[in-house]
DOTOR-832415 format. One record per residue (C-alpha): residue in three letters; x, y, z; chain. Coordinates in steps of 0.02 Angstrom, whole numbers. Example, Ala and Ser with C-alpha at 12.3 -4.5 7.8 and 13.67 -1.06 7.14 Angstrom:
REM DOTOR-832415
NODE  resn      px      py      pz  chain
NODE   ALA     615    -225     390      A
NODE   SER     684     -53     357      A
//
This chain:
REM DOTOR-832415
NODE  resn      px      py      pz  chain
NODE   UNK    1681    4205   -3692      A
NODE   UNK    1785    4198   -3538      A
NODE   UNK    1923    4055   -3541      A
NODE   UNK    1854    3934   -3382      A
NODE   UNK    1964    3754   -3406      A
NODE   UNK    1971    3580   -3369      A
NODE   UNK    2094    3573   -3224      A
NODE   UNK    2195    3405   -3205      A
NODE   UNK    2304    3410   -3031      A
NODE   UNK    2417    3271   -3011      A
NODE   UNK    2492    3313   -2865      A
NODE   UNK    2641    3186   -2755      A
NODE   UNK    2650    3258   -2587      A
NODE   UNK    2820    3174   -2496      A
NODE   UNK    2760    3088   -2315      A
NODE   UNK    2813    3253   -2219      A
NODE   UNK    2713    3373   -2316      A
NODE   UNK    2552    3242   -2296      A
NODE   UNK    2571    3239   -2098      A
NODE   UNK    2573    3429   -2083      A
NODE   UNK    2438    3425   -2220      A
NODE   UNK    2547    3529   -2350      A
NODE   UNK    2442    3522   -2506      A
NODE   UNK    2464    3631   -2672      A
NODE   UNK    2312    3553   -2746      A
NODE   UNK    2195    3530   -2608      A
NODE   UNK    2208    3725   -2602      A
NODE   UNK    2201    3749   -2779      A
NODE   UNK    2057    3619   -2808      A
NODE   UNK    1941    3738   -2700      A
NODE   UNK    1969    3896   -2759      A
NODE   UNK    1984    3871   -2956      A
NODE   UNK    1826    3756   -2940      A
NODE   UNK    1749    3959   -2831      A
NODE   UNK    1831    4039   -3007      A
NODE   UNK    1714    3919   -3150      A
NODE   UNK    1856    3801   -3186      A
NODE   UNK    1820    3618   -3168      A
NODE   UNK    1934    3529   -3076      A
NODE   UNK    1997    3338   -3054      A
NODE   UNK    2117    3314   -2895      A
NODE   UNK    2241    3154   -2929      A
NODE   UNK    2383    3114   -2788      A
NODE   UNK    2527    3009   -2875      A
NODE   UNK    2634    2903   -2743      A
NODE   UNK    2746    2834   -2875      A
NODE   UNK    2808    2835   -3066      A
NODE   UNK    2680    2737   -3103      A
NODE   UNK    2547    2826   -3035      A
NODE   UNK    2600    2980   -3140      A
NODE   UNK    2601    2855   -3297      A
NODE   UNK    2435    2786   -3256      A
NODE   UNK    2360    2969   -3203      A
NODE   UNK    2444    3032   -3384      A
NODE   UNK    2393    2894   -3489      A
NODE   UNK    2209    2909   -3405      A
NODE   UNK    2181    3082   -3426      A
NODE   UNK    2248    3047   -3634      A
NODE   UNK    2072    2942   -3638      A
NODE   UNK    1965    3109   -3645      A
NODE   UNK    1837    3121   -3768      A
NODE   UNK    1762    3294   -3812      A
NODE   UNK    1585    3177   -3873      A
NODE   UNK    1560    3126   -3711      A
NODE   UNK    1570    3321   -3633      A
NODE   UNK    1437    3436   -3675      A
NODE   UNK    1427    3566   -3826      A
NODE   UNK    1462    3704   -3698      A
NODE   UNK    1618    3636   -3641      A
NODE   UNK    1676    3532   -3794      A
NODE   UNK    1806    3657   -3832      A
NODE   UNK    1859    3713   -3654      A
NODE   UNK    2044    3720   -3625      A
NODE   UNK    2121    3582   -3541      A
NODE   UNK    2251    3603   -3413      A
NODE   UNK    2360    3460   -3347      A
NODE   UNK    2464    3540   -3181      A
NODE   UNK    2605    3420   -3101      A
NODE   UNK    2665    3483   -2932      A
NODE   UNK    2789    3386   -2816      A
NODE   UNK    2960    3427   -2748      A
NODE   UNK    3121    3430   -2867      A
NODE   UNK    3263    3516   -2950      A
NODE   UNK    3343    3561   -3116      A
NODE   UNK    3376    3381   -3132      A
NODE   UNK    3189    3314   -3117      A
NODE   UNK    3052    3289   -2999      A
NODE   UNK    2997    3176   -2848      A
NODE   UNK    2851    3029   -2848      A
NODE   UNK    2868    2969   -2675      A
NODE   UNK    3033    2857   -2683      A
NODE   UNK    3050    2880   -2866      A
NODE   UNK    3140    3027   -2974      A
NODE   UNK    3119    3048   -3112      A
NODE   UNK    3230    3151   -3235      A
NODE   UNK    3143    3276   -3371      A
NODE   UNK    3179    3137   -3514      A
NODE   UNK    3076    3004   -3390      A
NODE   UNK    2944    3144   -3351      A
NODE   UNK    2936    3151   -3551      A
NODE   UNK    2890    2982   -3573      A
NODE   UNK    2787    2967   -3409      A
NODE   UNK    2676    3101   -3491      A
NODE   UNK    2688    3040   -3680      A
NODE   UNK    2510    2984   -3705      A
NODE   UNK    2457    3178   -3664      A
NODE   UNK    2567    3246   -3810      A
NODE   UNK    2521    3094   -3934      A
NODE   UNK    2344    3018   -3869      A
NODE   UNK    2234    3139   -3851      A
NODE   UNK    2162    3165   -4033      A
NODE   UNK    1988    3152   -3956      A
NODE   UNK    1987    3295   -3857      A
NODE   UNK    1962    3473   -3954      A
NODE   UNK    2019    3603   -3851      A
NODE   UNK    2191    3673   -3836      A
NODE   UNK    2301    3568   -3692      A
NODE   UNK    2441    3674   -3565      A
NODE   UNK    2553    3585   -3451      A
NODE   UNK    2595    3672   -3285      A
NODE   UNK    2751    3608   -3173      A
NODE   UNK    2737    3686   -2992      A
NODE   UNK    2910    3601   -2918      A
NODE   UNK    3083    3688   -2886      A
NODE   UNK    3192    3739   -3007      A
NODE   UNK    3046    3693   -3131      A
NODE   UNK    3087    3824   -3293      A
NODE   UNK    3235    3676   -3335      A
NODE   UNK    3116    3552   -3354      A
NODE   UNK    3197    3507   -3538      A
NODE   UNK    2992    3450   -3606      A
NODE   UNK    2998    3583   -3727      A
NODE   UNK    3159    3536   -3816      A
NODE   UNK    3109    3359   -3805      A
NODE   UNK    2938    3401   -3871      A
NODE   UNK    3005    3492   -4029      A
NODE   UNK    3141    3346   -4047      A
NODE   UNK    3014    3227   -4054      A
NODE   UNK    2898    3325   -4174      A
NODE   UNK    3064    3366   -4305      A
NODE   UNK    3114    3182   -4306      A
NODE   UNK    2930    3098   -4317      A
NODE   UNK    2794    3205   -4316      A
NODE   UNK    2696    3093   -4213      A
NODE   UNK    2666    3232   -4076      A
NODE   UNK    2548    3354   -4019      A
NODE   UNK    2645    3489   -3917      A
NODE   UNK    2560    3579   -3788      A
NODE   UNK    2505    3761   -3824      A
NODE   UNK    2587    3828   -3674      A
NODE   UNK    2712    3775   -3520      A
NODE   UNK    2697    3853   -3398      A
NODE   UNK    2812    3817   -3247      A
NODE   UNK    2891    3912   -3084      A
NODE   UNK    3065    3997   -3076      A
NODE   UNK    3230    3899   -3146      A
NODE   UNK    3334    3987   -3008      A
NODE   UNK    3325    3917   -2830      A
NODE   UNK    3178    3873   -2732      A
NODE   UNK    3001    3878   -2707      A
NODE   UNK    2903    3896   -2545      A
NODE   UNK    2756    3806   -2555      A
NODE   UNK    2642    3948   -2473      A
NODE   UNK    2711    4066   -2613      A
NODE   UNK    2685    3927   -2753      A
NODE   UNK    2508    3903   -2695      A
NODE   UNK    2480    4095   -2693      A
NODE   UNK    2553    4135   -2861      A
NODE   UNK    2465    3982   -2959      A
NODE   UNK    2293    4034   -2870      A
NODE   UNK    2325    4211   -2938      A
NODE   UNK    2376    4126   -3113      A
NODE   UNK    2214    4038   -3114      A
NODE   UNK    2096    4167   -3068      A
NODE   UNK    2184    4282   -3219      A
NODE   UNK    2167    4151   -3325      A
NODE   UNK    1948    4131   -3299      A
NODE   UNK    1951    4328   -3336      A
NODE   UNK    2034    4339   -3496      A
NODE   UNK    1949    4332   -3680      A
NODE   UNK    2084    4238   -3764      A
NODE   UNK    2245    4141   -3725      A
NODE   UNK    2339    4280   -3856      A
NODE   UNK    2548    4304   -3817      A
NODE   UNK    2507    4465   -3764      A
NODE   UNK    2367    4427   -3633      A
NODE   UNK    2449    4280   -3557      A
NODE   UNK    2608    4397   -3547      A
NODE   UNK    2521    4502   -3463      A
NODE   UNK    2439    4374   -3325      A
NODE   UNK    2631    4326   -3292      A
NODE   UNK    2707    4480   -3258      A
NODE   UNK    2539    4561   -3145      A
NODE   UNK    2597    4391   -3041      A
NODE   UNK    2795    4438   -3053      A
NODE   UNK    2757    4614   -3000      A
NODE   UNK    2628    4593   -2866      A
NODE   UNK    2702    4437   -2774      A
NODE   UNK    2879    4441   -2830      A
NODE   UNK    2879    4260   -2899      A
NODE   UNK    2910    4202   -3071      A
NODE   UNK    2793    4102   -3174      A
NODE   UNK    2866    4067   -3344      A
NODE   UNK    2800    4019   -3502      A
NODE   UNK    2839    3891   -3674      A
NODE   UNK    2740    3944   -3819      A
NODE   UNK    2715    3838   -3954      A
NODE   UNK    2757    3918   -4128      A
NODE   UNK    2673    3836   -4252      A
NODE   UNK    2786    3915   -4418      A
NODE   UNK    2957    3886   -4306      A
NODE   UNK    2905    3713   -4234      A
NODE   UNK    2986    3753   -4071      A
NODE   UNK    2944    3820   -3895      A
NODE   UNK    2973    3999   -3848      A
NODE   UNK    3018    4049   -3688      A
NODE   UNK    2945    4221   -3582      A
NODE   UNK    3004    4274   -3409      A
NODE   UNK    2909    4408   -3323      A
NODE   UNK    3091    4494   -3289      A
NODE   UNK    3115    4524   -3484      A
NODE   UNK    3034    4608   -3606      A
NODE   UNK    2979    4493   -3736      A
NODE   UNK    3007    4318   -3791      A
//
């Protein structure tokens, strides 16, 4: 069967980008919902509305979906403005390590949901976001974590325009609903149709079960 997800969009748009009605995930919210996905649409303000959102969306319970969806993959995408260093909640920034524990009940909690979970971070500078390594730290030294299949995140050199970030995860979406199965090799393929025919970069961290670490694909090289 096709691969339709569970969309979570926890989105903080800064007080500029609300008055000239900027919005990554009001755009994306329409058109993946036009492509089969089901989509939720949360705006964090704050820190703590990203730790509420993340420990909220942790509560999922496949037994309360339906047998068609039980095992639907479930997508969590963060987008808000930032840098190498971290990303913006209105007044608050948070560095990768905070992000980490801000979204800790996702990677630990969510043993009552059955389908695979991705992450997706649409901010600036986004491919240093540091999860992975703290991820596979955390799963060496206790074992009490779930890692996300995939990361999936925009460039880690310079900027992002928000018209081009909104583009190139609408395109990542809509490859996504058409493909069989979330293989290497298809999802590889997804990421570089984007890198050739827009010119941005959408990068990936796989999960490798027999390394228990992340590996990492650009578009602009060959293989992981």
């Amino acid at each position: 069967m096709y691969n339709k997800v569970k969309l979570f969009i926890i989105e903080c748009v800064d007080p500029m980008d609300l008055i000239n009605e900027r919005s990554e995930a009001k755009a994306l919210e329409q058109v993946c919902k036009i492509f089969g996905h089901k989509v939720a649409n949360l705006t964090a303000y704050s820190e703590e509305d990203l730790r509420k959102f993340c420990l909220y969306i942790a509560s999922i319970d496949s037994d309360h979906g339906t047998s068609d969806d039980n095992m639907m993959p479930l997508c969590i995408h963060i987008s808000a403005h930032g840098n190498k260093d971290g990303i913006e909640f209105g007044s608050d920034f948070l560095k990768w390590r905070d992000m980490f524990e801000a979204m800790k009940p996702i990677f630990t909690d969510m043993n009552d949901y059955d389908g695979d979970v991705f992450v997706s971070i649409s901010s600036c500078e986004a491919g240093n976001q540091g999860l992975d390594r703290l991820i596979a730290d955390e799963w060496e030294h206790t074992g009490k974590i779930d890692p996300p299949l995939y990361i999936f995140t925009t460039s880690d050199a310079g900027g992002v325009r928000w018209d081009d970030a909104v583009v190139s995860w609408t395109v990542f979406y809509h490859r996504l609903a058409n493909i069989r199965h979330f293989s290497k090799d298809n999802v590889q393929q997804v990421l570089d149709n984007i890198h050739q025919c827009i010119g941005n970069e959408i990068t990936y961290f796989r999960w490798d079960k027999m390394r228990a670490d992340y590996l990492y694909y650009n578009p602009k090289q060959d293989d992981e």
